[in-house]
Legacy VTK file of the C-alpha trace (Angstrom):
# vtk DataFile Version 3.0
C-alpha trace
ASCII
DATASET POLYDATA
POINTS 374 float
-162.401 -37.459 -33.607
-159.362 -37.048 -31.345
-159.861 -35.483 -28.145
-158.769 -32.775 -26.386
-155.598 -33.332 -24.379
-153.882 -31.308 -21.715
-150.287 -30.148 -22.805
-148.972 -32.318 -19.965
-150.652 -35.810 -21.617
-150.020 -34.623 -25.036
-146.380 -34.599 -24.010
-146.343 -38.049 -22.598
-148.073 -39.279 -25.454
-145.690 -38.196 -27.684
-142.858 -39.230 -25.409
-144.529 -42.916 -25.387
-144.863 -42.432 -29.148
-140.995 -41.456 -29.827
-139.804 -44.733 -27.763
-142.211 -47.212 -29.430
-141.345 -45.937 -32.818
-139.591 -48.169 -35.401
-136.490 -46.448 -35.983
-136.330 -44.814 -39.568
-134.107 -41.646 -40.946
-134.869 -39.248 -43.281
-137.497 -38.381 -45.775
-138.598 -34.984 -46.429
-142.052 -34.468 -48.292
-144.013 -31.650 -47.597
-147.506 -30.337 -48.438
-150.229 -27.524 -47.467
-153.707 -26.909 -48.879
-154.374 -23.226 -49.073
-157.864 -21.015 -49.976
-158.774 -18.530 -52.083
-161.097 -15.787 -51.399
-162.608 -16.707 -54.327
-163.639 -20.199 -53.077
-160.590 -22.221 -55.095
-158.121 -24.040 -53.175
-154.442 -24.767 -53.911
-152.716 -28.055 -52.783
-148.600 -27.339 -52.886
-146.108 -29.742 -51.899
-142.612 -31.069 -52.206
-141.135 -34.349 -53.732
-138.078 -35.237 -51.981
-136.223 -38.340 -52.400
-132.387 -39.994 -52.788
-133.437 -42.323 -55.631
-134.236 -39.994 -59.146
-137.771 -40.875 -59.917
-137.066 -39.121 -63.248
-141.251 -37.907 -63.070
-143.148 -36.903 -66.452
-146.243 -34.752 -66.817
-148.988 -38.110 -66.917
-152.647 -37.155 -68.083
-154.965 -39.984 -67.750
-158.531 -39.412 -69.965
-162.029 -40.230 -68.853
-163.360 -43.160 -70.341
-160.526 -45.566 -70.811
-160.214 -49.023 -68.855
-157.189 -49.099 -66.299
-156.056 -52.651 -65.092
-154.366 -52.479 -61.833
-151.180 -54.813 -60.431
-152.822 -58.047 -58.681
-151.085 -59.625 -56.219
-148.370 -61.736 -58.487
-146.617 -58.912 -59.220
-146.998 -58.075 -62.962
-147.657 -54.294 -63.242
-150.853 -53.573 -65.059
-152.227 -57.447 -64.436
-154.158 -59.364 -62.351
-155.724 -56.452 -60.224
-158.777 -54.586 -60.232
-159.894 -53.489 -63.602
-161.858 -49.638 -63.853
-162.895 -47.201 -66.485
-161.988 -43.793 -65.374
-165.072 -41.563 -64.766
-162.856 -38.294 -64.661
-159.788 -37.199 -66.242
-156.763 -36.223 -64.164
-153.007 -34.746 -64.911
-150.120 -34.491 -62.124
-146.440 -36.312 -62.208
-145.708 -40.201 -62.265
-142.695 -41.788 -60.867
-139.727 -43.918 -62.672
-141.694 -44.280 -65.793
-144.914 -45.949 -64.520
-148.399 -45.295 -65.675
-149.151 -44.198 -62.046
-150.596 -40.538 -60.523
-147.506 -39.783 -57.809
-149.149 -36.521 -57.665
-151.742 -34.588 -59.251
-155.781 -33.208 -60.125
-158.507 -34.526 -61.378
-161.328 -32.581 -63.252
-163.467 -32.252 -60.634
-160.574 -30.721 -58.578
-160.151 -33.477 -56.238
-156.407 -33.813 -55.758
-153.683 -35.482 -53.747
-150.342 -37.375 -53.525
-148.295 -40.382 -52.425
-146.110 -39.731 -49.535
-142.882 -41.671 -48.524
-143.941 -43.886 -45.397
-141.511 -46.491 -44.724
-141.315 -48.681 -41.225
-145.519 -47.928 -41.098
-146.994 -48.593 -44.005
-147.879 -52.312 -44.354
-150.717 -53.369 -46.955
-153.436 -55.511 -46.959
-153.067 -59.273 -48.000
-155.516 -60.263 -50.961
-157.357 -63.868 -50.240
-157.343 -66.520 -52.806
-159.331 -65.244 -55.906
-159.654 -61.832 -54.871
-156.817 -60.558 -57.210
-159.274 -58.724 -59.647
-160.542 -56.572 -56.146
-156.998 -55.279 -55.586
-154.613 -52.892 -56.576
-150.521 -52.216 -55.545
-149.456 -49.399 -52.984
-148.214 -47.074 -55.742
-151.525 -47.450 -57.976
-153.866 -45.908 -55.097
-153.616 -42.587 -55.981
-154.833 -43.444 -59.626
-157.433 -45.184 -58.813
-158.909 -42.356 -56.845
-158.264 -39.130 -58.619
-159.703 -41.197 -61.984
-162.846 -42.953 -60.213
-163.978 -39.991 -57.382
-165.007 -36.188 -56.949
-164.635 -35.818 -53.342
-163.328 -36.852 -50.186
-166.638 -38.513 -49.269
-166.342 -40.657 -51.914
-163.173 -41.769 -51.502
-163.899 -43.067 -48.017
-167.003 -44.941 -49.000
-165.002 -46.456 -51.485
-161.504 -47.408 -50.049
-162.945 -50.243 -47.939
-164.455 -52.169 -50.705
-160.922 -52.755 -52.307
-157.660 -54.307 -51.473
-154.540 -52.172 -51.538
-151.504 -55.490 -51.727
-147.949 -54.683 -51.300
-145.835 -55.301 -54.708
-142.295 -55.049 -55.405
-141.314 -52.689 -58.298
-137.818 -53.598 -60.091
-137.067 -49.709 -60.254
-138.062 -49.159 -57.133
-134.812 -51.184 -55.818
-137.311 -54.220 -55.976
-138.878 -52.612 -52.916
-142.538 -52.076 -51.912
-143.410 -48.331 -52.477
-144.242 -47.878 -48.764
-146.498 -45.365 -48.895
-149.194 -43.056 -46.797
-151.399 -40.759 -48.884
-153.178 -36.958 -48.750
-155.998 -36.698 -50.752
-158.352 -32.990 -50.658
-161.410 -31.991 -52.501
-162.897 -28.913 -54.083
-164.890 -28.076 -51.015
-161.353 -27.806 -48.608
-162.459 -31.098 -47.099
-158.387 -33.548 -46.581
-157.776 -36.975 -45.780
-154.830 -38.887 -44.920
-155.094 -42.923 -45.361
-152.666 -44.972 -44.187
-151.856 -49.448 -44.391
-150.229 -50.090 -41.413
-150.067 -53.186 -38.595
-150.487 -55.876 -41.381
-152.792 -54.179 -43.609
-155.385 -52.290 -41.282
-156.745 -49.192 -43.448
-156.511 -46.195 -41.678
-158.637 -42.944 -43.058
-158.601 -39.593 -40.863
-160.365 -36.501 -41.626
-157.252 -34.367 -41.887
-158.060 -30.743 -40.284
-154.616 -29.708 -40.076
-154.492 -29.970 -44.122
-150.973 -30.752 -43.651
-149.024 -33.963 -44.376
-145.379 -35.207 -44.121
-144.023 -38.283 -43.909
-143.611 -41.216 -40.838
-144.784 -41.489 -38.215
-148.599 -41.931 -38.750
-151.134 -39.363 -39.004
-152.229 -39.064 -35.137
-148.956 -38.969 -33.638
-148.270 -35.400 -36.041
-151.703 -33.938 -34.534
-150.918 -34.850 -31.303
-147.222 -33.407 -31.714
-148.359 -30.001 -32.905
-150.866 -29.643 -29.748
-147.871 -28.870 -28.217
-147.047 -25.509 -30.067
-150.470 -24.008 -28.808
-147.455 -20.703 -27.872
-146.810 -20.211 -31.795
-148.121 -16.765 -33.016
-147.354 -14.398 -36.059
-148.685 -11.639 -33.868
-145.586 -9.391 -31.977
-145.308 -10.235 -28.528
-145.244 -7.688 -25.882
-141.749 -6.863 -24.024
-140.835 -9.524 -21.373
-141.102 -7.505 -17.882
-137.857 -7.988 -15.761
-138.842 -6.501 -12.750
-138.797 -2.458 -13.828
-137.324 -3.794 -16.978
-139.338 -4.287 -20.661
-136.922 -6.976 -22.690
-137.569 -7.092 -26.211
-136.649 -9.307 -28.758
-133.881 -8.589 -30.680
-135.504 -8.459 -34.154
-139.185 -9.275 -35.753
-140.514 -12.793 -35.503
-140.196 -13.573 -31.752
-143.909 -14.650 -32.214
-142.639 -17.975 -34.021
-139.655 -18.664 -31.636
-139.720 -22.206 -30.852
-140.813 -23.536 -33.802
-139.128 -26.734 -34.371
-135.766 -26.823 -36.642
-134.289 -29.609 -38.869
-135.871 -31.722 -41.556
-137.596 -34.784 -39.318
-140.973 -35.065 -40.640
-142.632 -34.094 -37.143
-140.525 -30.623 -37.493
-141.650 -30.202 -41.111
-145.639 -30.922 -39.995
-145.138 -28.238 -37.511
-143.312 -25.428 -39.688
-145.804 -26.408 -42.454
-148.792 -25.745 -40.547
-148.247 -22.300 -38.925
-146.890 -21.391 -42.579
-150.038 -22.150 -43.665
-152.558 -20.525 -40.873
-150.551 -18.004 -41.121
-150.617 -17.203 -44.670
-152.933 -13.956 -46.519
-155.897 -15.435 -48.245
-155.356 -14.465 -51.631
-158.360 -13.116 -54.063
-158.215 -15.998 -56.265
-157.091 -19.208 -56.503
-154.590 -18.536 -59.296
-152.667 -16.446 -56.919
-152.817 -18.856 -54.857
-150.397 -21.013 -56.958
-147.434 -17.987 -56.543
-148.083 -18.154 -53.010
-147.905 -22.182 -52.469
-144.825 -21.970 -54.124
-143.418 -19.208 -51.649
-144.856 -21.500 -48.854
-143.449 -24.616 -50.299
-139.592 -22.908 -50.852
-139.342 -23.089 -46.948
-139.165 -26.841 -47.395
-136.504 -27.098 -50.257
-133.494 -28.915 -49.051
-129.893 -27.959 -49.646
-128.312 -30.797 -51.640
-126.367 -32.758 -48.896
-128.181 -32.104 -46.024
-130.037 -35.756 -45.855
-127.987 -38.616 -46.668
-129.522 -41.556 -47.350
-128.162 -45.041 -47.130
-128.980 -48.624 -49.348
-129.293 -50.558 -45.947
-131.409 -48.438 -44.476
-135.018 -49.840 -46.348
-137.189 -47.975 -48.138
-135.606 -44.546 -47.123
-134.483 -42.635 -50.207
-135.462 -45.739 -52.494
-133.135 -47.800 -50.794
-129.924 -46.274 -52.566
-127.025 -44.225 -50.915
-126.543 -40.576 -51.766
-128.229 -38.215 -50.245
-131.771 -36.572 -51.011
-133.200 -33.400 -53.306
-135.880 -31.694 -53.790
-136.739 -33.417 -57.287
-139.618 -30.934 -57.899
-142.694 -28.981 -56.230
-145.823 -28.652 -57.615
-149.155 -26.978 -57.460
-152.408 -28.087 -57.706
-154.835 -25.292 -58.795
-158.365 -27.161 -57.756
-160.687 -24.476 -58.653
-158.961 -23.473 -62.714
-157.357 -27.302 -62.820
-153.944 -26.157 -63.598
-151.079 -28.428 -62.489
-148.026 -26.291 -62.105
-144.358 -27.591 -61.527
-140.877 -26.955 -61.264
-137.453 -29.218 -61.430
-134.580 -29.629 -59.086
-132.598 -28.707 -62.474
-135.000 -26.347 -64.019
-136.763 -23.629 -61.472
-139.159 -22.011 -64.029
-142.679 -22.957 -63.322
-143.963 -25.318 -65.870
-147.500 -25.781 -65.846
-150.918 -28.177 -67.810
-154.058 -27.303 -68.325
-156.308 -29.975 -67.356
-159.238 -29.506 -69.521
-156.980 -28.831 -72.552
-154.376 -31.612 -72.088
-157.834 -34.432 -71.561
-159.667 -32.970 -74.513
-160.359 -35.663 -76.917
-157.257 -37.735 -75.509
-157.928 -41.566 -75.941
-155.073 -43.176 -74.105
-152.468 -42.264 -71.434
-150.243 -39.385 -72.378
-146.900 -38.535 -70.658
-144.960 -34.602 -71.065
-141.226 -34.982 -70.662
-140.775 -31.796 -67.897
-137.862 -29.441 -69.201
-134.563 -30.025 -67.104
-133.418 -26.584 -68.734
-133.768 -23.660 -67.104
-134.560 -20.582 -68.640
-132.421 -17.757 -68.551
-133.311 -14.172 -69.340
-130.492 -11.523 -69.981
-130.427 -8.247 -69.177
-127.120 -7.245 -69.504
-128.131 -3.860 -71.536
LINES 1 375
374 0 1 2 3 4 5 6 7 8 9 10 11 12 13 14 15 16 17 18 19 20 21 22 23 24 25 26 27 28 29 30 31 32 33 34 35 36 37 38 39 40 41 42 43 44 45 46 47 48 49 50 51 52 53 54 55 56 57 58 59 60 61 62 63 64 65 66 67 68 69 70 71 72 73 74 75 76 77 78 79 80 81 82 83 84 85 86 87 88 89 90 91 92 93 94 95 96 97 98 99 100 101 102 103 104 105 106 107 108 109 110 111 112 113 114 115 116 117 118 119 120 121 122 123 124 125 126 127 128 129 130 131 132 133 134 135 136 137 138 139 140 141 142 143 144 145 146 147 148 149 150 151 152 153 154 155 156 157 158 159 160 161 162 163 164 165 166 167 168 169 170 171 172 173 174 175 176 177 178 179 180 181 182 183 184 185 186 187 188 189 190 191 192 193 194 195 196 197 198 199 200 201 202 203 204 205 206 207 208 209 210 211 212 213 214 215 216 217 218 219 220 221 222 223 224 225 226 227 228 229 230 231 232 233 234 235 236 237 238 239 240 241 242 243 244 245 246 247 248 249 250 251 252 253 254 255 256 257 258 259 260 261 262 263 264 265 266 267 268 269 270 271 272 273 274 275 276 277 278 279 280 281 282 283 284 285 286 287 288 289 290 291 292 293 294 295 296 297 298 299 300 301 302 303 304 305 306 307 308 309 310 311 312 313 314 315 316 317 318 319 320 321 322 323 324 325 326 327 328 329 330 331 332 333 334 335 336 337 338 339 340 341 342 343 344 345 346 347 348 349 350 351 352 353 354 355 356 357 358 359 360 361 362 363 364 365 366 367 368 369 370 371 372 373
């Protein structure tokens, strides 16, 4: 557990933090976990990135063997082979048999995060290959082998996570962190970094973004301890009441911009904050209200090729390529499209029934348009 800090050594933590940091630009995913009054949770979050990762709708069923990417390279060889105990649905990335995001049917659920200048995986000894899996495969392997959080962590240390090049990836390393939460509310953030040591922290923020690591963003938001939703009584200048100019003055100060540390901040008030709602279904409508706060304006990150794995290592600059929902309690995956802003959604438990192998859902790019021009 962290301790407590005082504001003051909070601040020169971070400060010692910001000038020992490896030097990385922008990358702008966002999620929050959210509860339900009637004991459901909703995970939300955004998927932004330079380089299109063209996702599908994957659903992976119980019961079939998955062979993970050893350490030569060859996706779907050499690695750890498992036979999924529970079904799961959520998006996959450039056309891989991969969870980038997504459910499982015991409503543990998570996603991959962007993570580059950290994240640094684990080296796999000499005739260990069939004990490991690649960066981008983690995600599978744990919403299709574990129910909770628990699990995962009893788990994670027993395999090795190697760091593969994927050609559509640039022929970069997916450099990853990841955000995993179960059907009790329980969240944890693992994270390869300083050549291959596996980090797993109980998350109680519920919050993720991307780099820097975990610690640093829980330190960072220590420092907003000011933040309310709550009005704030006139400032008294000597006979004088001063009031703000308009609703809101309770959130002045939070942090602006779209650096990860920002989003971590804005993303966790928005979520304290929030009304519980009755049931987890509405829950869904209101991640998605949450989650618009963090949809960026085409043009506002620019990414570079030379810059690493930023973006996918392309120039351009970044979207929002889709958020999504993850309804833990009903097991509803809900997204929607950079192109297309209706809410498309999957049934878990209808999609997995009597499915034998992997099945991917093209998501509609068109939007739907209603007239009502009388």
């Amino acid at each position: 557990m962290l301790s407590r800090l005082t504001r003051t050594g909070v601040s020169a933590l971070v400060t010692t933090s910001l000038i020992a940091m490896p030097v990385v630009t922008a990358n702008a995913c966002t999620s929050v976990l959210l509860p339900a009054k009637d004991g459901g949770f909703v995970y939300g979050r955004t998927l932004e990135f330079g380089l299109q990762l063209e996702s599908q709708i994957i659903v992976v069923p119980r019961g079939i063997t998955v062979t993970g990417t050893g350490p030569e390279g060859a996706i779907g060889q050499g690695g750890l082979a498992w036979t999924t105990k529970y079904a799961a649905t959520g998006t996959n990335a450039l056309g891989l048999a991969m969870i980038l995001d997504g459910v499982n049917e015991r409503g543990l659920s998570g996603g991959l995060f962007n993570f580059p200048g950290y994240a640094d995986f684990q080296k796999v000894p000499l005739g260990k290959g069939d004990r490991s899996i690649a960066s981008f495969e983690i995600l599978t392997w744990i919403l299709t082998s574990f129910a909770t959080v628990e699990e995962v962590k009893a788990a994670l240390p027993t395999i090795y996570v190697s760091a593969v090049k994927v050609k559509t990836f640039n022929d970069m390393v997916p450099p990853i962190h990841v955000s995993v939460h179960d059907a009790s509310g329980k969240s944890l953030v693992i994270e390869y970094t300083d050549g291959g040591t596996l980090h797993m922290y109980d998350n109680p923020a519920h919050v993720l973004t991307n780099a820097p690591d975990f610690p640093f963003h829980l330190k960072n938001l220590s420092q907003y301890q000011y933040v309310t939703a709550n009005v704030l009584p006139p400032l008294k200048v000597g006979t004088v009441g001063l009031s703000a100019a308009s609703s809101g003055d309770g959130m002045n100060g939070l942090p602006g911009g779209f650096l990860a540390p920002a989003r971590f901040v804005r993303a966790f008030f928005a979520q304290a904050n929030a009304p519980v709602p009755a049931t987890s279904a509405e829950a869904v409508g209101l991640s998605f209200h949450i989650m618009n706060a963090f949809d960026l304006p085409p043009g506002s990150i620019g990414t570079s090729a030379s810059a690493g794995g930023e973006g996918g290592g392309v120039s351009g600059y970044e979207t929002t390529e889709w958020i999504a929902a993850s309804d833990m309690k009903n097991l509803r995956y809900y997204v929607r499209t950079y192109e297309n802003p209706t809410i498309q959604v999957i049934d878990l438990a209808k999609a997995a029934k009597d499915l034998k192998a992997i099945k991917y859902i093209p998501l509609d790019r068109k939007p739907t348009m209603k007239e009502l021009t009388p």
